[in-house]
C-alpha positions as CSV (number, residue, x, y, z in Angstrom):
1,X,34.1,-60.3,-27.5
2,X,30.8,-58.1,-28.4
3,X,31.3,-54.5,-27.8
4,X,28.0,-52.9,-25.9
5,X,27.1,-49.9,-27.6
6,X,26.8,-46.7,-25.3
7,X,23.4,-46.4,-24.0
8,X,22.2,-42.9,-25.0
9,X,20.6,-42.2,-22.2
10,X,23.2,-42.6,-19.5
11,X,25.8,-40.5,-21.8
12,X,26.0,-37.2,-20.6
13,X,25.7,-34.8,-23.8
14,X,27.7,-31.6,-24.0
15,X,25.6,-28.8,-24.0
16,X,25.4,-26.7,-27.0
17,X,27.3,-23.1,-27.5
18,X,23.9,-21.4,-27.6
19,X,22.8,-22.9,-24.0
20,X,25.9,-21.7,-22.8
21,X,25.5,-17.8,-24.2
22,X,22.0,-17.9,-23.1
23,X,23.0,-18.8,-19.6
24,X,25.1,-16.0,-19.4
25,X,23.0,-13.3,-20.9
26,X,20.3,-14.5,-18.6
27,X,22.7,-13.5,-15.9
28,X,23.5,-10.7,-17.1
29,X,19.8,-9.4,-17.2
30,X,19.4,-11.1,-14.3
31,X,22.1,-9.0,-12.6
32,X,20.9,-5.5,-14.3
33,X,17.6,-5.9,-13.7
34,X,18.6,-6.5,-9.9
35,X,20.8,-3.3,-9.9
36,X,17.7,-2.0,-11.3
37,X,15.5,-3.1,-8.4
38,X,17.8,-1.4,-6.0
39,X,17.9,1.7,-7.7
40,X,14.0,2.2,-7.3
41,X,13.7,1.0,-4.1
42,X,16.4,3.1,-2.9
43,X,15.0,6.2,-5.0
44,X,11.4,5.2,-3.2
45,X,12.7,5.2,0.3
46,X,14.7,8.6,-0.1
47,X,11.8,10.3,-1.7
48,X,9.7,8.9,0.9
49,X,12.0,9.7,3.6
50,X,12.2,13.2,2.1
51,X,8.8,14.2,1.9
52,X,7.9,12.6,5.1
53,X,10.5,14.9,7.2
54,X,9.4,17.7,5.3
55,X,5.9,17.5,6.3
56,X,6.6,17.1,9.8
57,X,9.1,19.8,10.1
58,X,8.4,22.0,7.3
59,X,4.3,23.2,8.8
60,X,6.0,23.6,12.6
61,X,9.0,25.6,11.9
62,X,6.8,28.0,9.2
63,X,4.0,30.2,9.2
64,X,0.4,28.3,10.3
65,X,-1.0,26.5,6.8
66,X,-4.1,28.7,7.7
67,X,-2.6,32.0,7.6
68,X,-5.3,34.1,5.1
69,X,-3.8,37.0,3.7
70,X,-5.9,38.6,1.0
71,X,-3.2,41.0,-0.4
72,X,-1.8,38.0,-1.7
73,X,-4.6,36.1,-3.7
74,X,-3.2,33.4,-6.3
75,X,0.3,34.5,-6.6
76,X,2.1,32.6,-9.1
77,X,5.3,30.3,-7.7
78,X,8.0,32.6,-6.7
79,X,11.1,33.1,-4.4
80,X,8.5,34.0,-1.8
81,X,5.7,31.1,-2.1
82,X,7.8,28.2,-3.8
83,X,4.0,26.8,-4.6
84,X,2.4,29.8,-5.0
85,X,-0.7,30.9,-3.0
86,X,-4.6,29.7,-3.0
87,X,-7.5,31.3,-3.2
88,X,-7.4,33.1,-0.1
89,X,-3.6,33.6,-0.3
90,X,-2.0,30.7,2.0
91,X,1.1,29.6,1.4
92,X,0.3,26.6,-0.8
93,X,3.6,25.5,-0.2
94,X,3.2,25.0,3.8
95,X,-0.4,24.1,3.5
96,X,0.2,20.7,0.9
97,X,3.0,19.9,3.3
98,X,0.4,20.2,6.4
99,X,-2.2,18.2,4.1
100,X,0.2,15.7,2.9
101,X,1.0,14.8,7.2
102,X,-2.8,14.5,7.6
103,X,-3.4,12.6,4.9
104,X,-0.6,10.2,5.4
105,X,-1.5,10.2,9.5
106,X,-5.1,9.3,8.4
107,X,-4.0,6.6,5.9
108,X,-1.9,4.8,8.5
109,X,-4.0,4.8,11.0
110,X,-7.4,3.2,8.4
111,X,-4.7,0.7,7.4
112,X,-4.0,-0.6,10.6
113,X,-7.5,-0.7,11.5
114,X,-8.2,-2.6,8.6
115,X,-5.0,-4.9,8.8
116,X,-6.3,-5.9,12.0
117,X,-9.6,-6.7,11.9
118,X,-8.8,-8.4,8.2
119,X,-6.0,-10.4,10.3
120,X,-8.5,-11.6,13.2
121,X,-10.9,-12.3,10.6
122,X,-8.8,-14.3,7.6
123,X,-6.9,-16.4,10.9
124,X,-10.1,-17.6,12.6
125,X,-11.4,-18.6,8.9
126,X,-8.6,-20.4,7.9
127,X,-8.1,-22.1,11.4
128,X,-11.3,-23.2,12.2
129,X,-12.8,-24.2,8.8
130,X,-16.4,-25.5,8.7
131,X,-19.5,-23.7,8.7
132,X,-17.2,-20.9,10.5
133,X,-15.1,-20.6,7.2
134,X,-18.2,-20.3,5.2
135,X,-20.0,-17.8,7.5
136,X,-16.9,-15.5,7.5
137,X,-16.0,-16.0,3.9
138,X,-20.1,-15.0,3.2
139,X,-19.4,-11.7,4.9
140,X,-16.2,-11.2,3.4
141,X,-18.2,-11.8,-0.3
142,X,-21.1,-9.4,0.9
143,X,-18.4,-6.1,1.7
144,X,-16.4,-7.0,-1.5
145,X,-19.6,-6.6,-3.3
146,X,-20.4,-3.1,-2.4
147,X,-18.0,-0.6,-3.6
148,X,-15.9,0.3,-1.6
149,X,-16.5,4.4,-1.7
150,X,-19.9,4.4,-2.0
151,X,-19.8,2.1,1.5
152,X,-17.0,4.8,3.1
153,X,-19.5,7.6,2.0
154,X,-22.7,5.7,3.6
155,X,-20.3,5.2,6.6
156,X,-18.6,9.0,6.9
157,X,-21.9,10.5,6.1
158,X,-23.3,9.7,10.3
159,X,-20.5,11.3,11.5
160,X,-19.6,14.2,9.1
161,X,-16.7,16.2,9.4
162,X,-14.8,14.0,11.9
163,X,-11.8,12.9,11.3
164,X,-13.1,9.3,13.5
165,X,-15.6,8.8,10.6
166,X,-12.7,9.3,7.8
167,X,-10.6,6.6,9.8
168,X,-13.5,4.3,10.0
169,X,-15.2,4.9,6.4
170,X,-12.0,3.4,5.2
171,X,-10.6,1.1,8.0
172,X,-14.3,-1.0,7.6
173,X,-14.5,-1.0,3.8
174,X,-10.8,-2.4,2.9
175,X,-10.4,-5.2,5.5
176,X,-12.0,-8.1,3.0
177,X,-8.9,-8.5,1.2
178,X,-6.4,-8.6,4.2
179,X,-8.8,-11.5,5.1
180,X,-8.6,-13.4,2.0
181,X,-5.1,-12.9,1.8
182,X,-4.5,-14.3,5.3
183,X,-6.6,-17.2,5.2
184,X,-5.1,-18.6,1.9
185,X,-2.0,-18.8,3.5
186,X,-3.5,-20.0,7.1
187,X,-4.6,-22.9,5.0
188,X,-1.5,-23.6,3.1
189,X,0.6,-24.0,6.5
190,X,-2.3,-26.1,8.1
191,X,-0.6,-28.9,6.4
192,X,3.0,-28.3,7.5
193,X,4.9,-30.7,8.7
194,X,5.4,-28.9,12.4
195,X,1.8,-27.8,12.4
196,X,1.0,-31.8,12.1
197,X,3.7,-32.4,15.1
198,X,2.3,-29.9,17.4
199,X,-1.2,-31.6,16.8
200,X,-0.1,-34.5,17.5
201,X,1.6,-33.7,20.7
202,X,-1.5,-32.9,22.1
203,X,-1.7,-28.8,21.3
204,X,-5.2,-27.3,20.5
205,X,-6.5,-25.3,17.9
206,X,-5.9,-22.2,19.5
207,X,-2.3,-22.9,20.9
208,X,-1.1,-23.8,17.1
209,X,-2.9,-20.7,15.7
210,X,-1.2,-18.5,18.2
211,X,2.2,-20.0,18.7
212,X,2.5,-20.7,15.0
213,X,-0.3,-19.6,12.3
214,X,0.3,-16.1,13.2
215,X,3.9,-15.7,13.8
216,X,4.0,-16.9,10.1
217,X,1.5,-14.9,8.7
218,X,2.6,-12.0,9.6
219,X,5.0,-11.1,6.7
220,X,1.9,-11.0,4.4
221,X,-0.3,-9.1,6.8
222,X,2.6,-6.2,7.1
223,X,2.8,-6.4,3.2
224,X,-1.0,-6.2,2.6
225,X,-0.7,-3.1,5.0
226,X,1.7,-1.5,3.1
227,X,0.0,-2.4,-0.2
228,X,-3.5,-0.6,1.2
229,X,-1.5,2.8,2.1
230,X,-1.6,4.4,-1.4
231,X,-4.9,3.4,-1.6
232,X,-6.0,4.8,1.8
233,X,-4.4,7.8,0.7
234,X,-6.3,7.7,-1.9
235,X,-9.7,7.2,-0.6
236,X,-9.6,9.9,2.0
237,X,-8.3,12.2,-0.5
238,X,-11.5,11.4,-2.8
239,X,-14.0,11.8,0.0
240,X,-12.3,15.4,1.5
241,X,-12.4,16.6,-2.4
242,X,-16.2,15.4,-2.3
243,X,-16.9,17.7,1.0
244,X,-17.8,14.4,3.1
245,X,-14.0,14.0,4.4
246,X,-12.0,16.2,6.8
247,X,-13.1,19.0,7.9
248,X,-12.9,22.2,5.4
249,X,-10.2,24.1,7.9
250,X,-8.1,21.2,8.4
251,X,-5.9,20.7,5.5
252,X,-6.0,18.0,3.5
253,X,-4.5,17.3,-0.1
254,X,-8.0,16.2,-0.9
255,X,-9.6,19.7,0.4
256,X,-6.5,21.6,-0.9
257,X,-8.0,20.3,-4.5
258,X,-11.2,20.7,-3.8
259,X,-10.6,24.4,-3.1
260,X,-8.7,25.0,-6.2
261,X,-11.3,23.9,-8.8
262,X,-12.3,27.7,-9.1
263,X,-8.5,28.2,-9.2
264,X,-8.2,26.3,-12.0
265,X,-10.7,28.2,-14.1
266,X,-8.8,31.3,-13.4
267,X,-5.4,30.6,-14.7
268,X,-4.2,29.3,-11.6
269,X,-3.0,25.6,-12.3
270,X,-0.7,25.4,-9.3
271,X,-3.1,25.2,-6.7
272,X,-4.0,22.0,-8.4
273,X,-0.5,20.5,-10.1
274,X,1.6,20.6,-6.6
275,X,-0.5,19.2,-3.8
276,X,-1.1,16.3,-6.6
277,X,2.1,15.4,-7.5
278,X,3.2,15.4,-4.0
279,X,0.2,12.9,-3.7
280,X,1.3,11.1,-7.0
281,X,5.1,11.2,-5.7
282,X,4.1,10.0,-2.2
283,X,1.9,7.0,-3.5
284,X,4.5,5.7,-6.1
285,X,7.3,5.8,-3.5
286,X,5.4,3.6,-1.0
287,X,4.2,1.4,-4.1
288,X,7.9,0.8,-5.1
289,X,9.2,0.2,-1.4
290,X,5.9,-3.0,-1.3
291,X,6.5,-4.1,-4.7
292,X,10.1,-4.3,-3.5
293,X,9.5,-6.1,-0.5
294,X,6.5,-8.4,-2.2
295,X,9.4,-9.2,-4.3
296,X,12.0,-10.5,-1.3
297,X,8.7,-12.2,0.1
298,X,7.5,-14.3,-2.3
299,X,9.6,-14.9,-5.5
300,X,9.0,-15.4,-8.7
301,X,9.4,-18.8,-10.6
302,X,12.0,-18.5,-13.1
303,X,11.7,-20.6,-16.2
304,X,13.9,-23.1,-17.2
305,X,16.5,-22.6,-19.7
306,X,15.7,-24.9,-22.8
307,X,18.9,-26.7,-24.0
């Protein structure tokens, strides 16, 4: 009787010791770098959470951020004026709590605008293909080739010193990438196997889009929205510190800077280094609470382990 050798291939192999230690170190990170994740987003929201209450409450229950008092020109922080004063002796302190609510009201409302019409726009693209797809993808190419704040100061310059035309200037110039974003995945669920049912059913073209395209694409539109607020934040801080923004009595962190260049020169650095790392602090906390939910939205590909 002939013994059959084994066939290699159908004999399972024990796996080496080092497979078996990098498996578990890669859980290991894996689990750190998860506790990690956690940590900053919950850091992000509370210091979000935080500064947010404050500048709602903080400007109502205090003296007016306009209040000029000229006995107490550039004070220094202190017990008094936690941020020191400006140059006409506000309370910097209530007045880059007042400009940080306007320029977070202002933001929210452009990114909104601008998740809409980016939304309306990608959808029809993506749905209706043909010479529609091409026409809207044209415009999309023609706004993404102007930069965007030289197109928000063209735009804000008409209507000067309204906060309308600081809404518009950057609700109008940040749309293009909503769209793109949304029609990529518009044509990635075309081909869905319930998308192909519900065409074959007898449903139109609008019926799928608005029974099932955009029920689905809205994750990615509320993350885009939430990825443009720093930047809207941003922009209309930019165009207040240029003088084409808000108006110079309303405060803003972007005229709070503008007003303390001459500050600056003169020794006083706070009127500066506060109402800009509130900024910073407000735009990294809202970056860390999308990059956490970009995270839970669409995850990453994890590499093999190699045996």
């Amino acid at each position: 009787m002939v013994e059959l050798e084994p066939d290699s291939a159908t004999v399972a192999r024990p796996r080496p010791w080092r497979s078996a230690t990098r498996a578990r170190a890669g859980s290991g990170r894996g689990a750190a770098g998860a506790v990690r994740a956690r940590l900053r987003l919950v850091t992000a929201v509370t210091v979000l959470c935080v500064l947010t209450l404050a500048a709602l409450s903080v400007p109502v229950l205090s003296a007016a951020p306009g209040t000029v008092d000229y006995q107490a020109i550039r004070l220094p922080p202190g017990p008094g004026h936690p941020f020191g004063t400006d140059t006409s002796g506000r309370d910097l302190f209530v007045r880059s709590l007042a400009g940080l609510r306007v320029s977070l009201l202002v933001a929210v409302v452009s990114t909104v605008v601008s998740t809409v019409l980016g939304t309306v726009v990608g959808a029809l693209s993506g749905a209706s293909g043909g010479w529609v797809d091409r026409l809207l993808m044209r415009l999309v190419d023609a706004v993404n080739a102007v930069p965007h704040l030289l197109l928000g100061i063209v735009i804000v310059a008409l209507y000067q010193g309204t906060v309308l035309a600081v809404v518009l200037s950057i609700g109008l110039t940040h749309w293009a990438t909503v769209a793109r974003v949304v029609r990529s995945e518009v044509l990635g669920l075309r081909n869905r196997p319930y998308v192909d049912a519900a065409v074959s059913a007898g449903a139109g073209r609008w019926w799928v889009l608005r029974n099932h395209l955009l029920p689905a694409i809205v994750p990615q539109a509320a993350l885009s929205a939430v990825l443009l607020v720093p930047h809207a934040v941003f922009h209309e801080t930019a165009l207040s510190f240029l003088g084409l923004g808000l108006p110079p009595h309303l405060a803003s962190i972007g005229n709070i800077l503008s007003d303390g260049r001459e500050g600056v020169l003169l020794g006083a650095w706070w009127i500066v280094a506060f109402p800009a790392g509130l900024l910073v602090a407000t735009t990294l906390s809202v970056s860390g609470i999308a990059a956490a939910w970009r995270d839970r939205t669409i995850p990453t590909r994890r590499s093999e382990l190699t045996l």
